[in-house]
C-alpha positions, 0 to 999 in steps of 0.5 A: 488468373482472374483472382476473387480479389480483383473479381471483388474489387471490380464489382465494388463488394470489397468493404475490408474495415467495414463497422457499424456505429454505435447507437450513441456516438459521442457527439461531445467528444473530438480527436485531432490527428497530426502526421508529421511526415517523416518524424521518425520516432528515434528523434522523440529522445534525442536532446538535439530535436526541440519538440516542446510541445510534442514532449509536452503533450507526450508527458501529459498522456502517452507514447509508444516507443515506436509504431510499426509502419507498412510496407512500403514505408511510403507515405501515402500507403501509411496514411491509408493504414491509419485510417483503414485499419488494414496492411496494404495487402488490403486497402490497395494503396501501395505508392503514392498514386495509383500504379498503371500498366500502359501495355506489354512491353511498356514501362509502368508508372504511377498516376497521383491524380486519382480519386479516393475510389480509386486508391483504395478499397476499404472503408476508412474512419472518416467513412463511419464517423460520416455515417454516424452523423459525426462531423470529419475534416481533413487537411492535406491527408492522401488519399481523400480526392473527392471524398464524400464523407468529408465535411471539409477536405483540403486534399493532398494531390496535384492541383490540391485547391481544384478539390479542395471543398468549395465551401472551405475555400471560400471560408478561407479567403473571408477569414485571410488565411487565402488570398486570390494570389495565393490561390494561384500561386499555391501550386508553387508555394514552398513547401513551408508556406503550404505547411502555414497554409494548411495549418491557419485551415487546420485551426479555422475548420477547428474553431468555426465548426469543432469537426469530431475528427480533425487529420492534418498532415504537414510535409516540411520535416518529410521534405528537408530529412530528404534533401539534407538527411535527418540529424542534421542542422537542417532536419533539426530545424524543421522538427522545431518548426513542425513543433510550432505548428502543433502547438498553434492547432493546440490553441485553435482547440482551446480557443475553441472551447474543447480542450477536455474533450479533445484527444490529440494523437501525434503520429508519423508515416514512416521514419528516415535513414541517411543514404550516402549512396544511390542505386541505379536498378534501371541503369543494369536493366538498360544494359542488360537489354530489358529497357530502352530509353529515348532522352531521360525517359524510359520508352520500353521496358520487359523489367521496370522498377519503380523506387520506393526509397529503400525498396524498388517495385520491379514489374515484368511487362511481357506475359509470355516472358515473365519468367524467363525475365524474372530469372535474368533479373535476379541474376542480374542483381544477385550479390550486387553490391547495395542488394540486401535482398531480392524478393519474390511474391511467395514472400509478400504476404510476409510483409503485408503486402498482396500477391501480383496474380491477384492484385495487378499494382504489386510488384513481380519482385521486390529489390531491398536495398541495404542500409545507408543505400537509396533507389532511384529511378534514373535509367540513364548514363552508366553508373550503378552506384553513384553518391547521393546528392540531391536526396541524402535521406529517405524512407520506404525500407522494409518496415521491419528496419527500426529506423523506419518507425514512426512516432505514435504520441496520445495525450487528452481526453481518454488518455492515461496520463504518464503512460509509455508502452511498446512498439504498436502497430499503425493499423491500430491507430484508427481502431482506437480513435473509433473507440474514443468516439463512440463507434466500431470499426472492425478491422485488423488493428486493435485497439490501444487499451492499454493508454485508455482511462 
């Protein structure tokens, strides 16, 4: 069946959050959006979690409680809410990368070195600032690769400095924040060397050009709550150096003069779960005849699934079979132990996510995995169930999970000081930063009224 969804989008006439600017956009005023990935909005009120700045800010402004996240609660489909307004029912972006079909019979798999225009199908915030002559950049941000309403763009892909703005490039090295020898050992740098790295491009774009709309999205938190759980030493560690790093991009604004037109919005994509165990789906799949592998890869596949952290995606690969496959996978893990559910697409639309009939990169059934139990993409060997090792935290659990919420702080120009207000949703976040800068944005978040002087 050849939905009208996949007819639009193929046609290109699909502008979900479409918006008109205002005759007056506020040419004054600037927001500055930091993702802290994997800051889980639990840790806000936890003594052991040294957020000073964060805090701070939060004091001076407002905070919701939590912010639900979409599904999957991964990071690059979440960024997308954020700035789209829209579930990923509708902006398209549901893993990190693009989701490809090779073929029947073969396994899927997830492409990140895509473009924009690829990734997603609706119109962002940075699109209608562009289009309303106000100045945006972003600084490792998903699913911006050769954006075109970018001012400066330092994107968060594979090969990340390949399209990174020319201009901004050679900005950095004049300044010192880039040295040739970073620039070829980038793609190998730690994780905490690129966070510095992004963060001196962050306070340069800011105090040379003062752009209205600033996106930073650092990884160390996201990186260290997987390999070592959050509440951890190692997690608290790296919450405290995230910290550090909002309060240098709080100074680069006063240095640049802006502090009282700036509004700061502190947020996250997801939140985190420790996982003592892991589970092998593809491993039951192999054993059950629905995939071959040859070494470590899988070769062939009539049933694939593809993790998400607290959810695997399961494709069935073969047309004629798919209902017969579907049938074998559920039998196969009804009532297996970590399964909290298997889901099928009439159930999709509950979770804000599109039926596979009309949008080729959705899953045919969802397997949800029970607390305190990752999924993994191994296919090899013989356990099912084996204890995490190399990554001992993770996100991607339905949205509805409280543990997956992510942190939403407000603080700055146009922001009631001293306000704390409940559970938001993310597709509000870019609906309220259109408001702060004077443009419409129409889209299925709203507003945040409710923390606005």
């Amino acid at each position: 069946m050849i939905s009208r969804l996949v007819i639009l989008l193929a046609s290109g006439l699909v502008a979900i959050g479409t918006a008109d600017a205002l005759a007056q956009p506020a040419q004054d005023r600037h927001v500055v959006v930091i993702c802290i990935d994997g800051l889980p909005a639990y840790l806000f009120d936890d003594p052991q979690a040294c957020m000073p700045t964060i805090r701070e800010l939060a004091a001076g402004g407002a905070r919701a409680t939590g912010m639900t996240v979409s599904n999957p609660s991964v990071t690059w489909p979440n960024h997308t809410s954020m700035t789209t307004g829209v579930r990923p029912e509708k902006h398209g972006v549901l893993f990190n990368g693009v989701l490809e079909r090779p073929g029947p019979g073969l396994p899927v798999k997830v492409n990140p070195r895509r473009d924009k225009a690829d990734l997603m199908h609706a119109v962002t915030i940075y699109d209608v600032l562009h289009q309303s002559g106000l100045k945006t950049s972003a600084i490792n941000w998903p699913c911006t690769r050769n954006s075109t309403s970018l001012l400066h763009n330092f994107p968060d892909v594979p090969e990340s400095l390949d399209h990174t703005t020319p201009e901004l490039i050679n900005e950095l090295k004049q300044a010192g924040v880039l040295t040739e020898s970073d620039v070829q050992a980038f793609p190998k740098l730690g994780v905490i060397a690129r966070d510095r790295i992004w963060t001196q491009a962050v306070c340069h774009c800011i105090r040379q050009h003062k752009p209205h709309l600033v996106l930073f999205h650092p990884l160390n938190v996201d990186s260290v709550h997987h390999k070592y759980g959050p509440k951890t030493p190692a997690g608290y560690t790296a919450v405290a150096l995230a910290d550090t790093l909002v309060r240098e991009v709080v100074n680069a604004v006063n240095d640049a003069g802006i502090r009282d037109q700036t509004t700061f919005l502190i947020v996250s994509d997801h939140g985190f779960m420790g996982i003592p165990k892991t589970l092998n789906p593809n491993v039951l799949l192999r054993q059950a005849g629905l995939l071959k592998t040859e070494g470590t890869q899988v070769s062939t596949a009539r049933a694939h699934l593809i993790p998400e952290g607290g959810i695997g995606m399961l494709y069935l690969t073969v047309p004629g079979e798919r209902e017969a496959d579907r049938k074998k996978v559920q039998e196969l893990f009804h009532d297996r132990e970590g399964i909290a559910a298997i889901l099928t697409p009439d159930e999709f639309s509950n979770y804000g996510l599109p039926h596979p009939d009309e949008y080729p990169q959705m899953a045919d059934l969802i397997l949800v995995a029970k607390d305190g139990y990752g999924i993994a993409a191994t296919a090899t060997g013989d356990d099912y169930v084996v204890k995490s090792e190399s990554t001992t935290g993770t996100h991607g659990f339905l949205s509805t999970n409280p543990l997956m919420n992510a942190t939403f702080i407000a603080s700055g120009s146009g922001i009631r000081p001293g306000v704390t207000i409940d559970v938001i949703e993310n597709i509000d976040v870019s609906p309220t930063i259109a408001k702060l800068l004077g443009v419409e944005f129409k889209a299925d978040g709203k507003v945040a009224t409710q923390i606005l002087k």
